[in-house]
C-alpha positions as a printed Julia matrix, in Angstrom:
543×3 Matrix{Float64}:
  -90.07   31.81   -69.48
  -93.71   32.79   -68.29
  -94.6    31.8    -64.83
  -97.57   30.63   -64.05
  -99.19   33.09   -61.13
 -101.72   32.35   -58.53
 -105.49   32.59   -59.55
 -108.0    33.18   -56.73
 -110.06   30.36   -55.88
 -113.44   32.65   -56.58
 -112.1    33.51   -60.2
 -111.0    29.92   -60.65
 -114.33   28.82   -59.57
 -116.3    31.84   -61.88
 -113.87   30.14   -64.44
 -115.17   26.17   -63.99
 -118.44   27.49   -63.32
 -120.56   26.8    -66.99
 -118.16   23.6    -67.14
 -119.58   22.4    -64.0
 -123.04   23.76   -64.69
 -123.02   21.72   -68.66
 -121.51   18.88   -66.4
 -124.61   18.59   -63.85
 -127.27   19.24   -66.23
 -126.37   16.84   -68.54
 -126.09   14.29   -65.53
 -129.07   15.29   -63.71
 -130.92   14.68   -67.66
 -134.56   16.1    -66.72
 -134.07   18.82   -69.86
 -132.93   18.19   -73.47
 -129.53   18.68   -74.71
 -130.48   22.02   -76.69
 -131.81   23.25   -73.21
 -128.95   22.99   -71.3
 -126.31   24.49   -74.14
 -128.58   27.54   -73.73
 -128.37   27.94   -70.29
 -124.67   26.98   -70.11
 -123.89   29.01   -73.09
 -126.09   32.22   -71.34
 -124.17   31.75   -68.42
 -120.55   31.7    -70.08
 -121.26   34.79   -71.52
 -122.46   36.78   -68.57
 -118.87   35.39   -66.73
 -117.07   35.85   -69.51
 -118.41   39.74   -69.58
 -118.31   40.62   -66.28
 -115.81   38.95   -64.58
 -113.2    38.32   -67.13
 -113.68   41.65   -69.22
 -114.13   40.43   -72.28
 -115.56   42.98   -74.82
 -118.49   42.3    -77.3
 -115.95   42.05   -80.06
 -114.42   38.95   -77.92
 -117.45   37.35   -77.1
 -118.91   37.56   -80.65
 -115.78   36.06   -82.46
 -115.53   33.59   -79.6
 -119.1    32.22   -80.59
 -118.45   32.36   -84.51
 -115.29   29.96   -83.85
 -117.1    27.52   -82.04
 -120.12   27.71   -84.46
 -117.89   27.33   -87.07
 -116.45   23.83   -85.49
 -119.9    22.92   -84.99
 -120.1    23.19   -88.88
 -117.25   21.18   -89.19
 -118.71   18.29   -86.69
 -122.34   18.62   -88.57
 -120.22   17.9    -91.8
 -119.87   14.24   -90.22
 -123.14   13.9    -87.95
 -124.81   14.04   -91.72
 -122.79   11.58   -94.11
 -122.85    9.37   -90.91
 -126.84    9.71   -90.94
 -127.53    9.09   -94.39
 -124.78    5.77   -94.18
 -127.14    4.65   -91.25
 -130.3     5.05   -93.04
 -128.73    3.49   -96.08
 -127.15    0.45   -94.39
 -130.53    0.21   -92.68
 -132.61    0.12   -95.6
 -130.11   -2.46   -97.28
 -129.82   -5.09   -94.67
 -127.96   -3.97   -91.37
 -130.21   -6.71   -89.22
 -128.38   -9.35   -92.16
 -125.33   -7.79   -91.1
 -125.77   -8.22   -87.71
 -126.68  -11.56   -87.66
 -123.53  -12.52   -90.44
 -121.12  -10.5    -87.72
 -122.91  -12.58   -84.57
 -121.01  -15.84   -86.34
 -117.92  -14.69   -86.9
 -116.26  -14.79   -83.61
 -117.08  -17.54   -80.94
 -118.53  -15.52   -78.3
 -120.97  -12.57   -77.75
 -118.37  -10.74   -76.01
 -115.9   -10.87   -78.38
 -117.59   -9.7    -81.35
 -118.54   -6.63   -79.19
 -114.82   -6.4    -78.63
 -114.66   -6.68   -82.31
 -116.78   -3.98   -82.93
 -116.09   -1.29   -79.92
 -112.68   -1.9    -79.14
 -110.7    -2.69   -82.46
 -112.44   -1.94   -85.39
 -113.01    1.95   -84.33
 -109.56    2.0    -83.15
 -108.38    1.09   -86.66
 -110.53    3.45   -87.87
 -109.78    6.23   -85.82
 -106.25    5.75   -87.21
 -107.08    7.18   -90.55
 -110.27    9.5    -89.76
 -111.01   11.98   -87.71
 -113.29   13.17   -85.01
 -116.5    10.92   -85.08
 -116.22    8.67   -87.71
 -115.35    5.55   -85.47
 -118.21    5.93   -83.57
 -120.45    6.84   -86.8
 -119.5     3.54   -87.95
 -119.25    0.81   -84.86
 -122.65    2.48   -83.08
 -124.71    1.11   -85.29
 -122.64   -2.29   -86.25
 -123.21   -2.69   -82.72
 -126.59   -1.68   -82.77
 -127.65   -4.04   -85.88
 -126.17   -7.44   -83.25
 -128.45   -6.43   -80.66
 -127.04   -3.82   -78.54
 -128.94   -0.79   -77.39
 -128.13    2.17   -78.97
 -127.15    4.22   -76.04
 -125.35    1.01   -74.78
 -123.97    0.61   -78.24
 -122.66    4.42   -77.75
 -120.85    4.03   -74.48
 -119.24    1.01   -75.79
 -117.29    2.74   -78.53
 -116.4     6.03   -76.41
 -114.63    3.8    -74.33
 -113.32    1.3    -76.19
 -112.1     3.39   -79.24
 -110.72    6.73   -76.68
 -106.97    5.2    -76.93
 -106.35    5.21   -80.71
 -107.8     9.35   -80.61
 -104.08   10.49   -79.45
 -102.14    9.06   -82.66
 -104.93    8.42   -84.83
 -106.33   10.73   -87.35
 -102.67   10.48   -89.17
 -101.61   11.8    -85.58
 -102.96   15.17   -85.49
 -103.75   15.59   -82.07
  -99.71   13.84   -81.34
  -98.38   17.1    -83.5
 -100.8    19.58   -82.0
  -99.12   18.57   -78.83
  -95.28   18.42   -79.59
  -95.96   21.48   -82.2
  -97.3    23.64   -79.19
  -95.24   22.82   -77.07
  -91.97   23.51   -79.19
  -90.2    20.24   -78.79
  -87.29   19.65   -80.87
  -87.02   16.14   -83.19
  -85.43   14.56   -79.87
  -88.68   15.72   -77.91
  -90.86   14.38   -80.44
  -89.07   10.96   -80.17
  -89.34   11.34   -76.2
  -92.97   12.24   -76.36
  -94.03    9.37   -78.68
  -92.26    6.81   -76.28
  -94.11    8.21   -73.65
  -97.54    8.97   -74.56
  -97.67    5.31   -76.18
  -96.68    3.59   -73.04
  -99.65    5.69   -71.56
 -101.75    5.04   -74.27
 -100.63    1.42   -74.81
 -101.94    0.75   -70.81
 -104.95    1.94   -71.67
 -105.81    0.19   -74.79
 -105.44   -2.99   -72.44
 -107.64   -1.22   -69.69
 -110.09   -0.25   -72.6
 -110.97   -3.83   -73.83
 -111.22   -4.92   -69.92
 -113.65   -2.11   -69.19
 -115.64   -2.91   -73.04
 -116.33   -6.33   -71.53
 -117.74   -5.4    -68.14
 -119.9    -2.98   -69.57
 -120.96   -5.59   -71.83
 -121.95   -8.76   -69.44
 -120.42   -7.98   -66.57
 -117.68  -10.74   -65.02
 -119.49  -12.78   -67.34
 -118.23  -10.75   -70.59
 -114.59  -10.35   -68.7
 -114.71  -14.2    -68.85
 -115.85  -14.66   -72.38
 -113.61  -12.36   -73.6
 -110.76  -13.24   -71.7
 -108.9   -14.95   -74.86
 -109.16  -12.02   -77.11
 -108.04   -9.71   -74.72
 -105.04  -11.73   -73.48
 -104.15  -11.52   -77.23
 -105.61   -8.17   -78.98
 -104.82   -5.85   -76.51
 -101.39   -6.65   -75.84
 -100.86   -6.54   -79.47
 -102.32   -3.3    -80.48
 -100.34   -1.22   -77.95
  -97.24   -3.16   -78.85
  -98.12   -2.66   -82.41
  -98.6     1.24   -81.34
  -95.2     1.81   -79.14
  -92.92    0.15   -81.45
  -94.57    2.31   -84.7
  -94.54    5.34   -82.93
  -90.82    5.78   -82.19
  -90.9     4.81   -86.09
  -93.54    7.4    -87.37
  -95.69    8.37   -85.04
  -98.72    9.6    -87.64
  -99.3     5.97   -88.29
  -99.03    4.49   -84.83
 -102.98    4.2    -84.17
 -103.54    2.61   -87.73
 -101.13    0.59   -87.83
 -102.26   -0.87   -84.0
 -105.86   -1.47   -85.04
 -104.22   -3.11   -88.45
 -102.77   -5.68   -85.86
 -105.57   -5.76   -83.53
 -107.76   -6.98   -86.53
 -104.82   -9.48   -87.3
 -105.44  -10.95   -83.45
 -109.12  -10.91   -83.87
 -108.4   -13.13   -87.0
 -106.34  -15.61   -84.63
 -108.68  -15.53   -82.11
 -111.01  -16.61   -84.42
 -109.15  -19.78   -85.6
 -108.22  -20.67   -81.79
 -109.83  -23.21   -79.63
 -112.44  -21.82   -77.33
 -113.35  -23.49   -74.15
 -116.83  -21.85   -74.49
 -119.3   -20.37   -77.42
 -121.82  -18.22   -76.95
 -124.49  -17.22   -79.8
 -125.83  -13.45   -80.42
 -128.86  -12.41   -79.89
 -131.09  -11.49   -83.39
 -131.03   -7.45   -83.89
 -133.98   -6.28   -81.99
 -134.45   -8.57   -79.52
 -133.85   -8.14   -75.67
 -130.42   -9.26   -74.37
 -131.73  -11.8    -72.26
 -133.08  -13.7    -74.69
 -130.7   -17.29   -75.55
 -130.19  -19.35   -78.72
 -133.3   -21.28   -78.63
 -135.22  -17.78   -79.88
 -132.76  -16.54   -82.06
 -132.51  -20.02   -83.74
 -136.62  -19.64   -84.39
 -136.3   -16.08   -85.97
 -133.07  -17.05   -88.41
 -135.17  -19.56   -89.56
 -137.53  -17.4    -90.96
 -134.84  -15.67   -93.16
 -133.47  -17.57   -96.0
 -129.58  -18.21   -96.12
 -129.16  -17.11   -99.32
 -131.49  -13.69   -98.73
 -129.35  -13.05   -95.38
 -125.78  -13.22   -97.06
 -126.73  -11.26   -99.79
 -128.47   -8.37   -97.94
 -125.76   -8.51   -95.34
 -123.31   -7.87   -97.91
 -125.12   -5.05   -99.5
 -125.08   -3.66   -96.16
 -121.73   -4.1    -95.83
 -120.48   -2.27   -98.74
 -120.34    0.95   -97.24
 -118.14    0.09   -94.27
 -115.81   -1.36   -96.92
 -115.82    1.84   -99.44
 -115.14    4.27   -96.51
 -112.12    1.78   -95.63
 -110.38    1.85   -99.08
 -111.36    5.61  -100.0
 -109.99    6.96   -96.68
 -106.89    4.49   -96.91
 -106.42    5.41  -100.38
 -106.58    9.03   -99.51
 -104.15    9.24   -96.18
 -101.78    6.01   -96.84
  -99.61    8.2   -100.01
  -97.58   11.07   -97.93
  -97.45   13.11  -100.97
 -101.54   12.74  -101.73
 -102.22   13.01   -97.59
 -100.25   16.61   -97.65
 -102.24   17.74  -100.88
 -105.89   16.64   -99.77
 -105.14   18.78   -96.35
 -103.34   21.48   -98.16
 -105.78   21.79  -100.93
 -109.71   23.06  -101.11
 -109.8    24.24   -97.73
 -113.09   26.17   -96.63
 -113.2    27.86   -93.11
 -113.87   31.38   -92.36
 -111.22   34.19   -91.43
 -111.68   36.33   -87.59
 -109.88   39.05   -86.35
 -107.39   39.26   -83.09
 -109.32   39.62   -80.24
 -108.2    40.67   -76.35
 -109.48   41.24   -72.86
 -108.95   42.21   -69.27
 -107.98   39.06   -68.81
 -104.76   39.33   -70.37
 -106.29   37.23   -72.99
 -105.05   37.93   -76.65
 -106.27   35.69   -79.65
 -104.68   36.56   -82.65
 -106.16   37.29   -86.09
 -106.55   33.83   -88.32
 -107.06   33.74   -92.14
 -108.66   30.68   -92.14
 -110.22   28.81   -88.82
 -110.07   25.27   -88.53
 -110.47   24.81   -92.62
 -112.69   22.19   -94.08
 -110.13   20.15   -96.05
 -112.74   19.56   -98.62
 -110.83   16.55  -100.08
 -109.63   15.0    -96.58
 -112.61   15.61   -94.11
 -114.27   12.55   -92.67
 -117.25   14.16   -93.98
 -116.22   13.73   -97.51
 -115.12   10.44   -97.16
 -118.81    8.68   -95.88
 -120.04   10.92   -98.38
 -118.69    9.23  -101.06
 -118.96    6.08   -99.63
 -122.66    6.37   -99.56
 -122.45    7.49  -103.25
 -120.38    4.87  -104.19
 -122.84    2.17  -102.75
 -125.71    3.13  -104.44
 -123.19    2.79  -107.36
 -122.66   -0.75  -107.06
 -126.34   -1.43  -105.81
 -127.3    -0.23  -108.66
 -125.09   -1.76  -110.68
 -125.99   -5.05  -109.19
 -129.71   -4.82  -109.55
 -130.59   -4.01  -106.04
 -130.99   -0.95  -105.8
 -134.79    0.01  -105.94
 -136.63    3.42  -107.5
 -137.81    5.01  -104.8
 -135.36    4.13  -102.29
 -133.3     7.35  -102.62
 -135.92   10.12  -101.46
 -136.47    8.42   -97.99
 -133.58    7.92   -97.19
 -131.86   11.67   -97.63
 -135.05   12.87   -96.24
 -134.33   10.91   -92.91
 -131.29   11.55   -92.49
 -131.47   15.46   -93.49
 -134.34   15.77   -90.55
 -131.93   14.36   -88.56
 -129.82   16.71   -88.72
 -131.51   19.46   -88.72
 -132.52   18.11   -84.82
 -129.04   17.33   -84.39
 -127.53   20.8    -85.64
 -128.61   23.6    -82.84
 -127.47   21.79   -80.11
 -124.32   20.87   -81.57
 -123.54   24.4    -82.51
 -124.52   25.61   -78.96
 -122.44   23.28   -77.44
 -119.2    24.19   -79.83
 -120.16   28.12   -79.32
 -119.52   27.18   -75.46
 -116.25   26.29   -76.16
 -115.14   29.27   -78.63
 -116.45   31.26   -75.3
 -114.6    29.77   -72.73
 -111.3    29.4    -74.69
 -111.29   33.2    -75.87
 -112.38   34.86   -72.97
 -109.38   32.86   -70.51
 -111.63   31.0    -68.93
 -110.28   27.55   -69.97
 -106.48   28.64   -69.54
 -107.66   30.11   -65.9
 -109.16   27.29   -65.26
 -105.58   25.19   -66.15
 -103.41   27.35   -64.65
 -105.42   27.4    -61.23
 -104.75   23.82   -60.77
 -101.22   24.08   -61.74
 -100.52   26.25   -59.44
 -102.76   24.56   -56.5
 -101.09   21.15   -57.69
  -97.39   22.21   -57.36
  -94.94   19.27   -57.03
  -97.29   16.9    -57.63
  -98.77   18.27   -60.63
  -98.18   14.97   -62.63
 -101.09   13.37   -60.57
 -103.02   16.15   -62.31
 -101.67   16.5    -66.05
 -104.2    14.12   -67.27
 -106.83   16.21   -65.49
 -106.09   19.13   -67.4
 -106.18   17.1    -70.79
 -109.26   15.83   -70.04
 -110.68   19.28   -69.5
 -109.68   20.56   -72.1
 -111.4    17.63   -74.6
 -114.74   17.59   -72.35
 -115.23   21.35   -72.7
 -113.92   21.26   -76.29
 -114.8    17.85   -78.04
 -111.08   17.52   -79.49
 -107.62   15.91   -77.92
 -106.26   18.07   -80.68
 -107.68   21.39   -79.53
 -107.14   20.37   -75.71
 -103.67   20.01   -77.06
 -103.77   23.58   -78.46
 -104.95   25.21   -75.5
 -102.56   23.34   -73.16
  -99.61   21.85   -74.2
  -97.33   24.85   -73.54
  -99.06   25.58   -70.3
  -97.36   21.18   -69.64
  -94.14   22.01   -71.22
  -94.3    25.27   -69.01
  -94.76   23.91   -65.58
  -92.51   20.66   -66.31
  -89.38   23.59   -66.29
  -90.8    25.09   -63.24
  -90.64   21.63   -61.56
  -87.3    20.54   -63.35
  -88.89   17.61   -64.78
  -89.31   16.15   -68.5
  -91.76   17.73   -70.55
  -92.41   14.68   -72.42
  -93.41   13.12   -69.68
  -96.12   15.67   -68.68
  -97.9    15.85   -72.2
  -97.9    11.79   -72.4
 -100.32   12.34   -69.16
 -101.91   15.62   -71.6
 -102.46   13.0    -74.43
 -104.07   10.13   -72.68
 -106.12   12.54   -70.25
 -107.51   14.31   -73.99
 -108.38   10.94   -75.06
 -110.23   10.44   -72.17
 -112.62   13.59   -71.76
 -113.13   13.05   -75.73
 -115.19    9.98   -74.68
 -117.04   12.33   -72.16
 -117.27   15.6    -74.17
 -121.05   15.96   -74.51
 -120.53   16.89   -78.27
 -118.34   13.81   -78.98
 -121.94   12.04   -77.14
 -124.32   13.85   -79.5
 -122.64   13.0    -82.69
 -122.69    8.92   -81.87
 -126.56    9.23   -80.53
 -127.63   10.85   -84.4
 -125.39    8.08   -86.25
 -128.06    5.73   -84.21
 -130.68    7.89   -84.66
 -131.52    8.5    -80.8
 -130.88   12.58   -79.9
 -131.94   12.86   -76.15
 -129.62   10.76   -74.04
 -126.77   12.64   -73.47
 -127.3    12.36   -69.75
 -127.37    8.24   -70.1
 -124.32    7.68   -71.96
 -122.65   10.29   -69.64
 -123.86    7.97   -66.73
 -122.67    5.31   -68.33
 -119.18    6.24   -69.43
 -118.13    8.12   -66.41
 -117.4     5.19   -64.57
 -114.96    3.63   -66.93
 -114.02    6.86   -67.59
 -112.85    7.87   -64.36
 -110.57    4.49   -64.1
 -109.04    5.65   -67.32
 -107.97    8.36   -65.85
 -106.73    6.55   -62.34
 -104.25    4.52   -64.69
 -102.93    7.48   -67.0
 -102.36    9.57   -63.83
 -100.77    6.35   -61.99
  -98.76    5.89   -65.37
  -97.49    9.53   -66.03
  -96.38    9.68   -62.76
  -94.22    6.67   -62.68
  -92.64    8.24   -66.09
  -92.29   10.81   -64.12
  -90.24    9.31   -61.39
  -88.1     6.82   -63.37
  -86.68    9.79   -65.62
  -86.48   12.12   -62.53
């Protein structure tokens, strides 16, 4: 077994250094997002060069990686942008205003739209495409769009760890070399972490909302969808965990339906789409009226199509084992790098094929041929219009082609940082600071791991040994330790400034990184209070 050995707190800090620099430009938002991935990404490399000996052959492959993932994430950012401009063209203010009466209160059909629906979503596809898709739901009832944002970083972050047909869950027990009895261990586990904060999530979804006020209107769905879903979670995942996160959101949706049917002390209408929150029925009432019934349903079901193709192609897609293993198996397009090494005792092995685009199972493919599919059955039912189509690529394509350098900037960062050591320095530093009490800080070093990178399942790549390692040193339960790796992943996911980017272009706002970091670190940071509290009681019971 490896030990983990002392790092000195000046190389530690050199280490954390273009974390923390990303981290307080972002916050202190006077420059643009592009800006500060320059500066951060200028300032890895000099540390990464000088301090940690990494050779121009390091650095260089290092950078291709993460441009490469930025590839991968653009592959979303544009089928996402062209559903947007779609949906918007086709009626996404109907849609708003048809989702505004389907649950009793304002609150709840927020809950609806950031909390469970992305969740379930998140349990089929992959990185982005819950937020892609509830951003601007949320946007079309009224919500701001960097409002609309925070909302679904938060309230979708618990589904990440066994959703995408549990990736980032096998990443974790894969690294870390558990055995089928592990596996079971670390499922129990990292849903009981997960499952508190899925409850914690919808709490936090409604005060960001409308304050005690949207606690209070929410209060029945809550009482009823939360404890569900991360039932609905613990009990699949000792089952299979790949389908935990779907299967939850399947039953959260199942509550929201009951919730819907049960008597509520209190209603409370939505504002129209585009109006300011403060404004109350009376208004909204006068603008409706202005729309004819018949005209509203029928573009608010055009616009709904979409949401409802990406649904049954991804479904149909991920739900047959046999056609799941061939669509990730199959097509794959990703670019090969060789093994790379520095003074930092660093040594990244040669790979054939970097984190391949499964042509036929990316999330990318999937909203693409949702949106293709829609203008099918426009089309087919007379309302689709000539001319529609050329506006509509063209705004999304210049899109993201703003989007694109800063996204590859800020996925070069992390190639830098996690083949030059810096990442694992900065991990082991705190393990070895931490010592006994390193459970209070296993979430921590998940959470790293997903700001820096964007991914739970990379954060899970990079540090899931390093949690199996240090549970030996301390004679504790592994299992225990990446449950707090899991849920602290999820967490700096809904952080990562990537992860951020991608939901501001599905809304079509670029520069507000810094606001929707504002907004979610907050919430974030209590997130991260209960899966540290959590892990550690694990911890203790099975001490």
């Amino acid at each position: 077994m490896q030990e983990i050995t002392g790092v000195p707190l000046g190389r530690w800090l050199l280490a954390a250094s273009p974390v923390l620099v990303l981290l307080t430009l972002v916050l202190w938002g006077r420059w643009s997002t592009l800006v500060n991935a320059l500066l951060t990404v200028a300032g890895a490399l000099v540390v990464g060069m000088l301090v940690f000996d990494a050779d121009m052959q390091t650095v260089a492959v290092g950078l291709g990686k993460g441009a490469w993932v930025g590839v991968w994430i653009l592959y979303v950012i544009g089928p996402a942008l062209l559903m947007h401009h779609l949906t918007a063209r086709m009626g996404m203010k109907e849609l708003g205003r048809a989702l505004s009466s389907l649950l009793p209160t304002r609150t709840a059909t927020v809950l609806l739209l950031a909390w469970v629906l992305p969740s379930f979503i998140q349990g089929v596809s992959g990185f982005g495409t819950p937020i892609a898709v509830a951003a601007p739901l949320l946007v079309a009832i009224g919500v701001r769009p960097v409002r609309a944002v925070a909302l679904s970083l938060i309230g979708y972050h618990w589904a990440v760890g066994f959703g995408s047909m549990g990736s980032s869950f096998y990443m974790g027990a894969l690294t870390a070399g558990l055995d089928a009895n592990g596996i079971a261990a670390f499922a129990t586990s990292g849903a009981i972490v997960l499952g508190v904060n899925c409850i914690l999530a919808g709490v936090l979804v409604a005060l960001m909302h409308d304050g005690w006020r949207g606690l209070r209107e929410g209060a029945w769905m809550l009482a009823v969808t939360g404890p569900t879903m991360a039932m609905a979670q613990l009990i699949v995942a000792q089952l299979e965990p790949g389908i935990a996160s779907l299967c939850a959101g399947a039953a959260g949706i199942g509550a929201v339906l009951l919730v819907r049917v049960l008597p509520h002390p209190k209603t409370a209408t939505l504002v129209a789409p585009g109006l300011p929150d403060t404004v109350r029925s009376g208004e909204q009432e006068k603008v409706q009226e202005t729309v004819g019934a018949d005209q509203t349903r029928a573009r608010a079901g055009n616009a709904a199509v979409p949401y409802v193709l990406l649904a049954v192609i991804a479904l149909t897609v991920f739900l047959p084992p046999a056609l799941r293993s061939w669509a990730k198996e199959n097509l794959l397009i990703g670019p090969s790098f060789p093994a790379t090494g520095g003074g930092a005792q660093v040594r990244n092995e040669a790979v054939s094929t970097y984190s391949p685009i499964a042509v036929l199972g990316h999330p990318g493919t999937f909203l693409l041929l949702a949106c293709l599919a829609s203008v099918l059955v426009w089309w087919a039912r007379g309302r689709w219009r000539a001319g529609t189509w050329r506006p509509v690529w063209r705004g999304a394509l210049r899109q993201t082609w703003k989007t694109a350098p800063s996204v590859i900037l800020l996925t070069s960062l992390a190639g830098v940082l996690v083949d030059t050591g810096m990442v694992r320095t900065m991990a082991q530093g705190i393990a070895d600071v931490a010592g006994s009490s390193y459970p209070l800080v296993a979430p921590l070093i998940g959470a790293m791991g997903s700001f820096v990178t964007g991914s739970t399942t990379s954060s899970n790549a990079l540090f899931s040994a390093l949690q199996a390692e240090v549970a030996q040193l301390l004679d504790q339960r592994p299992t225990d330790l990446l449950a707090g790796q899991l849920a602290g992943g999820n967490i700096g996911n809904s952080l990562a400034p990537v992860v951020i980017l991608l939901g501001l272009s599905a809304v079509g706002v670029g520069r507000e990184v810094g606001r929707v970091l504002r907004l979610t670190l907050p919430p974030a940071a209590v997130l991260l209070v209960s899966a540290v509290t959590v892990t550690r009681v694990l911890v203790a019971i099975n001490e």
